[in-house]
N, C-alpha and C positions, 0 to 999 in steps of 0.2 A: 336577607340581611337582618342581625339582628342587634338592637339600641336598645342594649339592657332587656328588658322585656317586651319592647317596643319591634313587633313585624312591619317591615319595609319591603317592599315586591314591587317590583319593575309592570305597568302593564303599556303593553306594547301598541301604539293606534298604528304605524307603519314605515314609512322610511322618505327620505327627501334625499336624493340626488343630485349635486351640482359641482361646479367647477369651482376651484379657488380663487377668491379676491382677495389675497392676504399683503401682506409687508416685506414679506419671504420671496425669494427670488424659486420658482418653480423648482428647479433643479436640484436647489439648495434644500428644498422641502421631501421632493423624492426620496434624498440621498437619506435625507434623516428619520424619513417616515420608514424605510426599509430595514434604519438600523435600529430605530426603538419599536419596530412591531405592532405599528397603531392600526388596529384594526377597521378605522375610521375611513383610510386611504385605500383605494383599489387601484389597480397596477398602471391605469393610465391617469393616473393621480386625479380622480375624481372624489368627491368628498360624500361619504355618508353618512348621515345624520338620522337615527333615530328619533322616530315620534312616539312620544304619549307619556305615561307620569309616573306617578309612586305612589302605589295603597298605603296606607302606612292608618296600622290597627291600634288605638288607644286607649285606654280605659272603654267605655262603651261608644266609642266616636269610629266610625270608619272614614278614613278621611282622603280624597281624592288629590296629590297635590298633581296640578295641571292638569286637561284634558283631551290633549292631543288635537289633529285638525281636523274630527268631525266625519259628517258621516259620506263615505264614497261619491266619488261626482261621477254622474248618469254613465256620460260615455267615457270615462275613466280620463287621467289628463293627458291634456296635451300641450306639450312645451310650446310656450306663445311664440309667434311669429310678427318680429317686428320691423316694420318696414321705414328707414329712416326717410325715404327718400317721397313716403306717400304725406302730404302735410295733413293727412286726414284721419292718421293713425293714431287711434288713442294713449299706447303707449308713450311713444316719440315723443308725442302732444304733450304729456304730463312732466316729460323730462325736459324737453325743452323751457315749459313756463317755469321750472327751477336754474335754470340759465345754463344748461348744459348745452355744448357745440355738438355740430352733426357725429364728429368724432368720437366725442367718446359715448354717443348715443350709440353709435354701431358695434362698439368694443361691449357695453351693457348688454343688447341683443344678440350679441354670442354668446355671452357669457349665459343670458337665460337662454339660449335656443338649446341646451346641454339638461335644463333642467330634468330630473325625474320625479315624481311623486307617486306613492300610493299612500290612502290612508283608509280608517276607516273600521280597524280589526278592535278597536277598543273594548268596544259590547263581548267582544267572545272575550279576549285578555281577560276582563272582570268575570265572566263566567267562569272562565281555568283556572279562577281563584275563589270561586263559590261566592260570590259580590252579583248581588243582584242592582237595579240601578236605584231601585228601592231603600236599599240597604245601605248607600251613603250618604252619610248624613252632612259632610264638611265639603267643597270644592272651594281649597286652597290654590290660587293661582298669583304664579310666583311674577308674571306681566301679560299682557292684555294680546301680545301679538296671536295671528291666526292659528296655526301650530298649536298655541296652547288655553284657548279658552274652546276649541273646536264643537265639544260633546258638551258643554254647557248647555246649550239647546238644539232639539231636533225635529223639524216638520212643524217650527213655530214654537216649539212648546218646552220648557223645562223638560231636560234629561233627565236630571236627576231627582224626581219631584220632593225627596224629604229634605233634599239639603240645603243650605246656606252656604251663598259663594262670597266669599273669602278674597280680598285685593286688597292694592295699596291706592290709595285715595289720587293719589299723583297721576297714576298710569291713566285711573278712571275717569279725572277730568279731561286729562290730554288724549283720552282717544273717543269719549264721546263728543269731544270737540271736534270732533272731523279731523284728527291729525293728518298732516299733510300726504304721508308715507303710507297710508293705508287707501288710497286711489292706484297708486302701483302692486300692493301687495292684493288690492281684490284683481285686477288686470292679468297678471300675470299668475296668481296660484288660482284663480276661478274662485274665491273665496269672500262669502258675508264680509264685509266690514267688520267691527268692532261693535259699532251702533248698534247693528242689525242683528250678529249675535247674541248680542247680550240683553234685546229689547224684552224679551219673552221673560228674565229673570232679574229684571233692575229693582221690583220688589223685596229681592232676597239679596239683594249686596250690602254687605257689611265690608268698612274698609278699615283701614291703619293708615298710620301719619309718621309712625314712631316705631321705633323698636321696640320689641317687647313680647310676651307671652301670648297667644291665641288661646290656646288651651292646655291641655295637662300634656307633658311632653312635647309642644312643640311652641315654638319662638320663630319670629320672624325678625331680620336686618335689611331696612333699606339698604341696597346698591346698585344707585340709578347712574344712568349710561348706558346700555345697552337700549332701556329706556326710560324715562323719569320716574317711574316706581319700581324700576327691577328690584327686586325682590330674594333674598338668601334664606330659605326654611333650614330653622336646626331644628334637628330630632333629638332629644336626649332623655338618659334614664340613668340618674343617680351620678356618678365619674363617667360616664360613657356618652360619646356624642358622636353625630352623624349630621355634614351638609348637604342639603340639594341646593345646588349653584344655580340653577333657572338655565338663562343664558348670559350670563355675566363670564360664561368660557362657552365654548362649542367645541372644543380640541382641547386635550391635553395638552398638546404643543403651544397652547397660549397660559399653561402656568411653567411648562418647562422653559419656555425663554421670555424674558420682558418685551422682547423687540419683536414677538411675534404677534401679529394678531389677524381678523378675518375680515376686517373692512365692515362690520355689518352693525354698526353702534349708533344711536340718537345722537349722540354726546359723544365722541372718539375719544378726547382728550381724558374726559374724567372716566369713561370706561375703561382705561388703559391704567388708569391710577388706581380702579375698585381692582383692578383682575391682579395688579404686583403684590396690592396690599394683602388679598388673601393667598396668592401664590408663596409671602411672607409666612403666614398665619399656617400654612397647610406644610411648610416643605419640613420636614423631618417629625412630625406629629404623629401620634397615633390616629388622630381623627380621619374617618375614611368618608369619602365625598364622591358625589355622582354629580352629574349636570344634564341638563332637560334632551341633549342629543347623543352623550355618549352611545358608544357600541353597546344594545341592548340595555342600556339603562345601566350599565355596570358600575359598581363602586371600586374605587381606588384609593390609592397614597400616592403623596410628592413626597420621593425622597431627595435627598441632597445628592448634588453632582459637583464632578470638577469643574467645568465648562458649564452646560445647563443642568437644571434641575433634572430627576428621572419618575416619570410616573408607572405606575405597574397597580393593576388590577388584580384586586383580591382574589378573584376565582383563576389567574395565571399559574 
């Protein structure tokens, strides 16, 4: 992908498998995923999410934005098993001390016992693009969750040792606070904390507060709701522009309809107001936009529809 003279390249850490939590009635989703061709949905309507970021080459800056969920876990994963009915399960245990009934703890634990994961391909991805880990010098990371700070450190120590990691001040108070959601997210995905990740490189975090430019060619917009600093990187180069959304979408199907979305937000309410507003901003534009899980990192256009909006992918 190219932003004026600006190279953008998908590099790929690996894939996250799960079942829909959405607003959409299953059936209603099928029908629709069959007729706009979303590559994201497999035939038993399970959902696939792409891990890992975008190189994106700047004047003399190689800049990483996000870095996928890190490096392979020993015995590869395994979709957790939760048992509502043990009071000694640490899962259950986590969900219950947020007031949730045995009920929909059991309906949670289906919905994870579906999970799949692999990750971990990031290091070669950057090799099949001649990117040594040497060689970048920016790790732009658009929120904090596991998925995407992953390769920020490895075996304790800075991945990337020349760079400077790159956040929104927001995200960074609220998750080395111990946010509450990442006791579930280390439980279930087998995954460092926030804290734990990021200890090896709190020397090199530089954040933002505000919108505004990082460096030559790229701009950041706060749009917190997915989490309190989620984060919108423009690319641009002269009249030409390029978004990476983060996770402010995870589907296409959450800028083609307002009513749609994935259940998977800090903030629901205001997440649901940042995704209309740029589903506004995007639908019959020429600016072409990616998000942190599309199919392969692909970029696309929302064009206008009768009923819902239609998105279609550049390389379609």
């Amino acid at each position: 992908m190219k932003v004026g003279a600006i190279d953008v390249q998908p590099v790929i850490d690996g894939l996250l498998v799960s079942q829909l939590w959405s607003t959409k009635p299953m059936d209603d989703l099928a029908a629709r995923t069959a007729q706009d061709r979303h590559p994201m949905f497999r035939p038993d309507g399970m959902l696939e999410s792409t891990l890992g970021g975008f190189l994106v080459r700047t004047g003399e800056r190689v800049v990483l934005v996000d870095a996928g969920a890190g490096q392979p876990l020993t015995d590869g994963y395994a979709a957790p098993v939760i048992d509502v009915d043990d009071p000694d399960d640490p899962i259950a245990e986590v969900y219950r001390s947020r007031g949730l009934a045995d009920d929909a703890i059991r309906r949670i634990a289906e919905m994870f016992g579906h999970v799949e994961l692999d990750q971990g391909h990031l290091p070669e991805s950057l090799a099949a693009l001649g990117v040594h880990p040497d060689d970048v010098t920016d790790l732009v990371i658009t929120h904090l969750h596991f998925d995407h700070i992953g390769w920020a450190s490895a075996d304790g120590a800075p991945y990337f040792p020349n760079a400077t990691i790159r956040c929104a001040s927001a995200d960074l108070d609220y998750f080395l606070g111990r946010a509450d959601e990442e006791a579930t997210t280390s439980l279930i995905f087998h995954a460092p904390t926030a804290a734990q990740r990021l200890a090896p490189v709190l020397d090199r975090i530089e954040t933002w507060d505000a919108d505004g430019p990082l460096m030559t060619g790229i701009d950041v917009r706060l749009a917190p709701g997915h989490t309190p600093g989620s984060t919108v990187v423009v690319i641009s180069d002269g009249q030409q522009r390029a978004l990476l959304l983060g996770d402010i979408i995870h589907c296409p199907l959450e800028l083609m309809d307002d009513d749609f979305n994935l259940l998977v937000d800090h903030d629901q309410e205001l997440a649901n107001r940042v995704r209309e507003a740029y589903a506004r901003e995007l639908e019959g534009s020429a600016v072409a936009a990616a998000a942190a899980h599309f199919p392969g990192l692909r970029f696309g256009r929302l064009l206008p529809g009768e009923a819902t909006r239609r998105w279609t992918f550049l390389d379609d």
